[in-house]
N, C-alpha and C positions, 0 to 999 in steps of 0.2 A: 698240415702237410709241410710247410715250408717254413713255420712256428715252432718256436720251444719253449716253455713255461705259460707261467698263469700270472701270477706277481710282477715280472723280470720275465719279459718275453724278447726274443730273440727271432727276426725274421732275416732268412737268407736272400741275397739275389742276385745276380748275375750267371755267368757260364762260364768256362774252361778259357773262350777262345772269342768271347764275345767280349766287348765295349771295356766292360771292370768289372771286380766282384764287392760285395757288401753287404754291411748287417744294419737291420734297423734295430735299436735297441729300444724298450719301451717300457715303463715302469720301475727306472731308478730315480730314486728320489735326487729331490733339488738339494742344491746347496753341499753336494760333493766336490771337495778341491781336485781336480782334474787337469794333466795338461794333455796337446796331443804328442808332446814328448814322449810322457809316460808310455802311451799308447802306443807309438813307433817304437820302442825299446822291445815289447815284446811282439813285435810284429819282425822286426830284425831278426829274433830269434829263428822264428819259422820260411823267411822269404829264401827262393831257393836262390845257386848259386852260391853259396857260399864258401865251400872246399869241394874237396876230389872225390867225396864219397856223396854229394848230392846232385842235384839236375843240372848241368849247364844252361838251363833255362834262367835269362837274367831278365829279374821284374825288381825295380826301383821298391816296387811295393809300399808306395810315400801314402799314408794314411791322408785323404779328406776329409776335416768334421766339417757335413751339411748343416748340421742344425743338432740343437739341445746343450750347448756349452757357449759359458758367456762370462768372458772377463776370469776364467778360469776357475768356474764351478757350474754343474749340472744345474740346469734352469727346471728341468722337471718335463720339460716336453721329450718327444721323440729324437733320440741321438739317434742321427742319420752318417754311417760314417761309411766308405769305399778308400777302394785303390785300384789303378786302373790295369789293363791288362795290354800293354804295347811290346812285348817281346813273343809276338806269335805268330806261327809257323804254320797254316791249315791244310797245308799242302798234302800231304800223305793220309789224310785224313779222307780225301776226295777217293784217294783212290783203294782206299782200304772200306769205304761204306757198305760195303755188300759183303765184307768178311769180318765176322765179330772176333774181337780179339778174346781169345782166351782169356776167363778171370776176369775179364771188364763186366759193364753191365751194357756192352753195344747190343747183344740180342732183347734181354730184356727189358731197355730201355725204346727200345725199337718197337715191341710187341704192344707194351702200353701206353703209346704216345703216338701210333699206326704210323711211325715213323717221321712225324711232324718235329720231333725234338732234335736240338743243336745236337749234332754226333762229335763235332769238333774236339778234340781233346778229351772227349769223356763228357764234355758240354756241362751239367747239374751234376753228373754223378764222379767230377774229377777231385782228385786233391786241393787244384786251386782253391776250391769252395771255404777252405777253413782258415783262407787271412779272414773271412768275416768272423767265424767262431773266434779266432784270437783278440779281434776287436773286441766283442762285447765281451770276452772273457777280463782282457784287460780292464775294464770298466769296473765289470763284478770283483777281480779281487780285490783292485785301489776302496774299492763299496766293504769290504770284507775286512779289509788288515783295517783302514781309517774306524771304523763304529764298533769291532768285534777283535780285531787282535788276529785274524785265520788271516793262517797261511798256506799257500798251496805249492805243494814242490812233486817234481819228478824227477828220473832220471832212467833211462836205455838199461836196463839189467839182462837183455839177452839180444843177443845177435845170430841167429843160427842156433848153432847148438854149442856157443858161447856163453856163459853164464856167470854174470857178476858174482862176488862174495856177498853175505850180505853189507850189507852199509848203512852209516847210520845218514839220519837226517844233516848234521854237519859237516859230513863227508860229501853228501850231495849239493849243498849247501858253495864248498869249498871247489871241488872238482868238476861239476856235471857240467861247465859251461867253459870250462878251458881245456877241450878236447871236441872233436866233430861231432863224435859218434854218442853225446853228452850221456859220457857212464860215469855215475861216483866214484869209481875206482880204476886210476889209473893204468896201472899196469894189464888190468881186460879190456881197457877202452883201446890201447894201442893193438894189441889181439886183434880187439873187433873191427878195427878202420882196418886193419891188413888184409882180413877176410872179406871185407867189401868191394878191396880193390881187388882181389883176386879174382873174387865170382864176375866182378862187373868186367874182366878183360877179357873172360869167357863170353861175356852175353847174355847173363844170367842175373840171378837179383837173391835177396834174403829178405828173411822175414826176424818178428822177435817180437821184445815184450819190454813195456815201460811200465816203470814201477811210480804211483803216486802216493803219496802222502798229504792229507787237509789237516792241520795241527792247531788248537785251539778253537775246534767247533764245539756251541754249545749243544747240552743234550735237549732232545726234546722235537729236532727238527724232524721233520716226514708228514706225511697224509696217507695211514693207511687203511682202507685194506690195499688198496689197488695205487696210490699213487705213494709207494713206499718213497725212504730217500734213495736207498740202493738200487729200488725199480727205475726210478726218473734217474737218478746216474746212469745205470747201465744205458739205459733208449738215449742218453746223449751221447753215449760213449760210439752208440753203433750207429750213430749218423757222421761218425769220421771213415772214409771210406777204407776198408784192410781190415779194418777193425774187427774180427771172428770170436774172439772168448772176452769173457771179460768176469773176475772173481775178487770176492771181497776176503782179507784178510787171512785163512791159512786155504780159503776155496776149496779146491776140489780133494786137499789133503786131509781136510774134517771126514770126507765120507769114510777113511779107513783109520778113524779114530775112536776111541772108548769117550763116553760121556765126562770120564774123569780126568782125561786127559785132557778136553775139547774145550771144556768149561772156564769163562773166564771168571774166577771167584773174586765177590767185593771187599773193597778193605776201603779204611779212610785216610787221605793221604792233604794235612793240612787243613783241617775238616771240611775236608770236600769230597764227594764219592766216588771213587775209582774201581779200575778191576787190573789185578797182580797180574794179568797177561793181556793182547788182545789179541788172540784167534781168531774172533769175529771182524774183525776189524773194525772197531766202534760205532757198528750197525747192531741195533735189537731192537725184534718186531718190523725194522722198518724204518726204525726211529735212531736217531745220533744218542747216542748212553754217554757222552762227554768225555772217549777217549780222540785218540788221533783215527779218522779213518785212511783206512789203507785198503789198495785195490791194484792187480795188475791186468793189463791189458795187454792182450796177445795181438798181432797183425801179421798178416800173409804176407807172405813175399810177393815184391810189385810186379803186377801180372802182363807187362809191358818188358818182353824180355828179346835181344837180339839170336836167340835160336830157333830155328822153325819149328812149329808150332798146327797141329792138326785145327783144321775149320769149316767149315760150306759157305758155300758163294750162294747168298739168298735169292739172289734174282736166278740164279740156274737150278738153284736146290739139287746141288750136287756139292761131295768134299772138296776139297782143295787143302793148300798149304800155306800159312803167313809167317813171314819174320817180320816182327814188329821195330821200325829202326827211330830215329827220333832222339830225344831229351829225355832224359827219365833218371828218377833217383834208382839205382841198383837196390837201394835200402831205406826205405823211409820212416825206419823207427827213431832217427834223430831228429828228425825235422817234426817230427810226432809229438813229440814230451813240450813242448809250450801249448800245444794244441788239445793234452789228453786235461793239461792243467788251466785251460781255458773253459772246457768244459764242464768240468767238475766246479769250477767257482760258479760257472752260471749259475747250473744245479743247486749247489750250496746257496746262492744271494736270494734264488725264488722263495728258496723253503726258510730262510729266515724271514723275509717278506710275509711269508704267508704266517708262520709266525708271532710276528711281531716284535723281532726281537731286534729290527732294523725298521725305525719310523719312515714316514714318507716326506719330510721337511729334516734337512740334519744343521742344527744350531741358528744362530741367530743371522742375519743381515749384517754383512761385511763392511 
């Protein structure tokens, strides 16, 4: 429920609005060079506050490693790491409890928890939840690039109904991260931040889509039938909350294509196996075929918006009307792309784990 993987497991914990949030990380091997530098770098990424197009909620967001890191290298026990939650606000939250906000999960969270669960903020079911995904994500890729050479990159390719060029990896590389709205291509990224501020003077918010890339995974990785690599991608992808479509490589644009078109044909390039396109996005069967995999990830626009908004008041079981007023990113597809790329290394370190292609001890005593 609150686990991810089998190898390289990932447990969540805390709430929106409670104490701190956090990951226990469990099954990375010992004797990875690690700092919690590293690990704040891409936690920075994701911590809100940062410009005019994200939350005015300001959280320090200063990583604590409890346990599993020593003298800076993974000891082999459970990496226990948080960050605490002191810039909150539960105030409207008291008096919004009996009206579920639009798009939240306040009903359904209510329904299966006979309303015992923290409503605060969204309580488990808020964004805060994924400084712990970016934790253990940090781990898994430092685990990835050190033993394997993968690399995992993203970048914001739509905002609305804003839409990147394409771009290549180097452009993303170059640009995604000297801009708010982190698009690889500048000149849309100034676009998209302007349409952010514009919907958010309204009241209003956007949605979009982050484009990833894993580059240098080898083939072979998945468990199928049922726990494909692209199955456990995706079920990770949709435990980031917005998170609604999620497609691998040319997606839903295969279903209106000819086989001949679709197909990525092999050749050998340095004698090693490749394929002269990837459509698929270096998913078959299930299994990584040793191109780049490629996936985009769509997300709703944040359902936390300053317009009034149709509801019922549960304790009267009757409609009513809420404006939801507060902190809130207008657009949380920027704050998204370290977080879609956190999850996908998770994904990616289990199934080399499981593998074998990542031992459980790395090199000798320091």
């Amino acid at each position: 429920m609150n686990t991810l993987g089998n190898n390289y497991r990932i447990t969540s914990f805390g709430e929106s609005h409670g104490r701190c949030v956090g990951v226990v990380v469990d099954g990375c091997p010992a004797g990875l060079p690690i700092t919690g530098e590293f690990i704040q770098k891409e936690l920075d990424r994701r911590k809100p506050g940062q410009n005019a197009v994200s939350t005015s909620r300001r959280e320090e967001d200063q990583v604590e490693i409890l346990s599993g890191l020593y003298k800076g290298y993974t000891t082999g026990a459970p990496i226990c790491m948080l960050v605490w939650n002191r810039d909150r606000d539960s105030s409207g939250y008291e008096t919004r409890r009996w009206t579920p906000r639009p798009g939240h999960a306040d009903y359904t969270a209510r329904i299966r928890y006979g309303g015992y669960n923290d409503y605060r903020g969204g309580g488990r079911f808020s964004g805060r939840l994924t400084a712990g995904y970016v934790m253990a994500g940090a781990v898994a890729k430092r685990l990835l690039t050190h033993t394997l050479g993968v690399e995992v990159l993203a970048h914001t390719s739509q905002v609305g109904e804003m839409k990147s060029p394409k771009v290549s990896v180097e452009e993303i590389r170059k640009h995604a991260e000297s801009n708010p709205v982190r698009c690889g291509d500048p000149e849309t990224a100034a676009r998209m931040e302007k349409a952010i501020k514009s919907v958010s003077q309204k009241g209003d918010s956007l949605g979009g889509v982050v484009e990833c890339v894993a580059l240098n995974v080898p083939a072979g990785l998945g468990q199928p039938l049922f726990d494909t690599l692209e199955g456990d991608i995706a079920k990770a992808l949709f435990a980031i909350p917005a998170v609604k479509a999620v497609e691998f490589g040319l997606g839903t644009v295969l279903s209106s294509m000819k086989g001949s078109e679709a197909n990525d044909p092999f050749t050998m390039q340095n004698g090693v196996i490749r394929t002269m396109s990837n459509n698929f996005g270096g998913i078959l069967g299930g299994l990584s075929n040793g191109m780049s995999i490629t996936c985009r990830v769509s997300f709703k626009p944040t359902p936390s918006i300053g317009l009034e908004q149709y509801t019922v008041d549960i304790q009267k079981m009757e409609e009513t009307s809420i404006r939801v007023d507060g902190r809130h990113d207008p657009c949380i597809v920027p704050r998204a792309v370290p977080v879609v790329e956190a999850m996908i290394a998770v994904v990616l370190t289990d199934h080399a784990l499981q593998a074998g292609v990542i031992g459980q001890v790395l090199g000798d005593i320091k």
